[in-house]
N, C-alpha and C positions, 0 to 999 in steps of 0.2 A: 808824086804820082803824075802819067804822063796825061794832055788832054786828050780828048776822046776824038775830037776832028784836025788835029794838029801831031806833029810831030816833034811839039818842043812840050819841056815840062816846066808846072806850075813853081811860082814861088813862095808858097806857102809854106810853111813849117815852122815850127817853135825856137825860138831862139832867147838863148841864153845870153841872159848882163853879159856886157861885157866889162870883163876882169882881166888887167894884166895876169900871166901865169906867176905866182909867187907873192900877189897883189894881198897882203889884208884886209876884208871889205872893216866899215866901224864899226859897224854895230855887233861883232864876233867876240865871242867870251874868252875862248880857249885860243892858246896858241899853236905854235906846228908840230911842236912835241906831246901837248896834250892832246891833240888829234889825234898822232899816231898810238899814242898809251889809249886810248877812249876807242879806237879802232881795232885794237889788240883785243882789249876785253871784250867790248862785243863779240867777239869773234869767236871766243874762250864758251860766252855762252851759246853761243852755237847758230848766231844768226848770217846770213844767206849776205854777201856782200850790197844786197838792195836794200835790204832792212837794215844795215849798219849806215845807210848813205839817209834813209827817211829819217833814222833817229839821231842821227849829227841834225839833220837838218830842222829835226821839231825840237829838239830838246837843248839844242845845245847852239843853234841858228848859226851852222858851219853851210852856208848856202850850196857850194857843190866842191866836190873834193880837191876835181883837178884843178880848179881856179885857182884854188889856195894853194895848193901841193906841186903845183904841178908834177903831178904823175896823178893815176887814176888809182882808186882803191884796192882793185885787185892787184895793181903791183906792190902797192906799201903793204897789202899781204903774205905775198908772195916772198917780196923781202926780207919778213919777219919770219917766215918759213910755218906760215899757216896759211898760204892760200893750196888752193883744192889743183887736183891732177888735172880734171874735168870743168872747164870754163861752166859757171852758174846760171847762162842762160840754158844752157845742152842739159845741166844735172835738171833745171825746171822744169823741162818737157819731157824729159823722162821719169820722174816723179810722175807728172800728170800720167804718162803713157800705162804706169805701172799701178794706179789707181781707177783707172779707166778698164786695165787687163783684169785687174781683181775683182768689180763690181762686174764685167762680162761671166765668169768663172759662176758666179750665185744668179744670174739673169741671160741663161743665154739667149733668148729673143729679142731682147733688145737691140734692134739694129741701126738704130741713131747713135747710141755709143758705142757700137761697131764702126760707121764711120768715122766719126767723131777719134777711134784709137788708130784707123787707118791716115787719117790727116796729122795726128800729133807725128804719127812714127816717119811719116814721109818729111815731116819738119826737122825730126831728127834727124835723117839719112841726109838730109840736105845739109844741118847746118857742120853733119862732121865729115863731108866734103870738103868744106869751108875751113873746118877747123883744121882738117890733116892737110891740106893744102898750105895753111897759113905759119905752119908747127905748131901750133897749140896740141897737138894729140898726136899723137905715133899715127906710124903709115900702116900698123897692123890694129890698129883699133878699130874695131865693127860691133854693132848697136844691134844687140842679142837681148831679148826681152826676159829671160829667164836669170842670164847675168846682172840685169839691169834692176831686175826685183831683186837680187841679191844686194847689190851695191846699195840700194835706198834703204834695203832694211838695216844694212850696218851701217848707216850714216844715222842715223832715226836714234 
């Protein structure tokens, strides 16, 4: 973030060991192939590609994907021909946007989560900007909340 009297930005932020890309750290159980089978299955059960990265990482101390892999997990999913149409951080806030819209539907006075559903959707609309901009998403894909509650109920 930038400083507040200044025109340059802080250098603060989190930083990750460094690992050569392909590096095996020691203290890791699994190898590159059991990564990718133990990433498959996760996946089989139905978990969000954040929750397969937390649980390499508590259960099995695979520290972070792309260090070891180098590639990042939603491409080794992608690869395997189970990653999603819809990048995981866009499907997240649309999830929220569409629990946010259904809890407005039984409480319409609620006007804090009226904002609240006008901020997730404006994040939306931004991040698939970004995203049709980037090709991650076709150039005719637009963030329709009534398709969007569609979409999470058949992924659910």
């Amino acid at each position: 973030m930038a400083r507040m009297h200044s025109k340059k930005h802080g250098k603060s932020k989190s930083r990750k060991p460094s690992l050569e890309p392909g590096a095996m750290p020691e203290n890791m159980a699994l190898g590159k192939d059991q990564i990718v089978d133990t990433v498959l299955a996760y996946s089989k059960q139905g978990l969000s590609p954040a929750m397969i990265g937390e649980k390499l990482k508590r259960e099995h101390g695979v520290p972070y994907v792309k260090q070891v892999m180098g590639k990042r997990l939603s491409v080794i999913l992608k690869e395997n021909g189970q990653g999603s149409d819809i990048p995981s951080d866009l499907m997240d806030l649309m999830k929220k946007a569409v629990k946010i819209n259904e809890h407005l539907v039984k409480n319409k006075q609620d006007m804090h989560n009226r904002n609240n559903l006008r901020r997730a959707e404006s994040k939306i609309w931004r991040l698939s900007k970004y995203y049709i901009r980037s090709g991650a998403l076709p150039t005719t894909w637009r963030y329709d909340p009534q398709q969007a509650a569609l979409l999470i109920k058949g992924k659910v």
